[in-house]
C-alpha positions as CSV (number, residue, x, y, z in Angstrom):
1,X,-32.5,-20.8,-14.1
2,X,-32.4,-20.3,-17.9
3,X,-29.5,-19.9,-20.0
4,X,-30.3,-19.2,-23.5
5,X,-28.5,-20.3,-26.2
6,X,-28.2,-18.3,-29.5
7,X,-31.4,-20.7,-31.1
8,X,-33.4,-19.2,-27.9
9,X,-33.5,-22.9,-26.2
10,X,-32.2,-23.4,-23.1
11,X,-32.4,-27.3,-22.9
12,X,-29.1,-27.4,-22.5
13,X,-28.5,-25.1,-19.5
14,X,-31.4,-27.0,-17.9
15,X,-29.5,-30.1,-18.3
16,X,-26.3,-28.5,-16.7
17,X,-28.2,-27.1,-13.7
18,X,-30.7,-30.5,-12.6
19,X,-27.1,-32.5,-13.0
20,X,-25.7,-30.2,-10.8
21,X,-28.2,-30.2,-8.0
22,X,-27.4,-29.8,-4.6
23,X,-29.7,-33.1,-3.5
24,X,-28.0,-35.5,-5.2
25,X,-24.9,-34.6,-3.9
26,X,-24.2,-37.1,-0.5
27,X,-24.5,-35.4,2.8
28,X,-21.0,-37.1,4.0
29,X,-19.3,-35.6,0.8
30,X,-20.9,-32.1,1.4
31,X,-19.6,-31.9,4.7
32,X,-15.8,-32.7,3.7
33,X,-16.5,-30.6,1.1
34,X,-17.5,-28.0,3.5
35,X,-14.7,-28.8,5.7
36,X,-12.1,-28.5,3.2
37,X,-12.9,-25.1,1.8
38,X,-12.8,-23.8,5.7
39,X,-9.4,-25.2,5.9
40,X,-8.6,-23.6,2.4
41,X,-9.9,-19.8,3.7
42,X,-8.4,-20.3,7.4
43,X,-4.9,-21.4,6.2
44,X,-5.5,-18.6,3.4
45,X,-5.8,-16.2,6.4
46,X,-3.1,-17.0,8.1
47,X,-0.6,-16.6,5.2
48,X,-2.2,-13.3,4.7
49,X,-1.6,-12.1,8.4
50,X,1.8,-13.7,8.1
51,X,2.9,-11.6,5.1
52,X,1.3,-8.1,6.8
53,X,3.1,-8.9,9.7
54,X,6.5,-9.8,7.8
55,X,6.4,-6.6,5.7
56,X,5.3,-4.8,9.2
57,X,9.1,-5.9,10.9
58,X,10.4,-4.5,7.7
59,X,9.3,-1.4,8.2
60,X,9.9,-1.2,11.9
61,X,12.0,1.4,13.6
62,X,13.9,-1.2,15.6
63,X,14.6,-3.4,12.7
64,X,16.5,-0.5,11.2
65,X,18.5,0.8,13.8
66,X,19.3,-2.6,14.6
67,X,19.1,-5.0,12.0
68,X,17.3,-8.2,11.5
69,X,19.1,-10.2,14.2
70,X,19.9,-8.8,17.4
71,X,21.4,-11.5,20.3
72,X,19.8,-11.6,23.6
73,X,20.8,-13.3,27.3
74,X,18.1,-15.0,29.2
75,X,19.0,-15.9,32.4
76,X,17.2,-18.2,34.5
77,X,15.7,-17.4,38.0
78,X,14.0,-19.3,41.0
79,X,11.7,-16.4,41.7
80,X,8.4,-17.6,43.2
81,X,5.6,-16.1,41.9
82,X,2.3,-16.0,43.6
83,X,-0.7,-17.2,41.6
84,X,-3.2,-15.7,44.0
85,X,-4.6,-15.1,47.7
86,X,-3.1,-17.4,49.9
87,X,-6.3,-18.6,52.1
């Protein structure tokens, strides 16, 4: 990789790049490294799914007929419920 400089020399560049290099970097740094930016894009990802799905309940049809709060009853049952064939 060359970067010229405005004297045509690229000594400098040189420097930046072999300072730079990927080999001198330690393997156990690399990895946190590593593991650190796919923290950064995942947690990115999730705020962006967040805010589509926020702006989505905005927008929804029940929303605005009924607000943002509607109250709801649960009642508890003692329903069995069968998980499968009984052999």
């Amino acid at each position: 990789m060359r970067i010229l400089l405005p004297d045509g020399g690229y000594r400098l560049g040189r420097a930046v790049v072999a300072r730079r290099a990927p080999a001198e970097v330690p393997a156990q740094l690399r990895a946190i490294s590593a593991a650190l930016v796919a923290v950064g894009v995942v947690g990115a990802g999730y705020g962006f799914a967040i805010a589509l799905r926020a702006d989505a309940v905005g927008r929804h049809p029940i929303s605005a007929a009924f607000g943002t709060s509607a109250p709801v009853t649960v009642t508890p049952s003692e329903t069995a419920l069968s998980l499968g064939p009984a052999d």
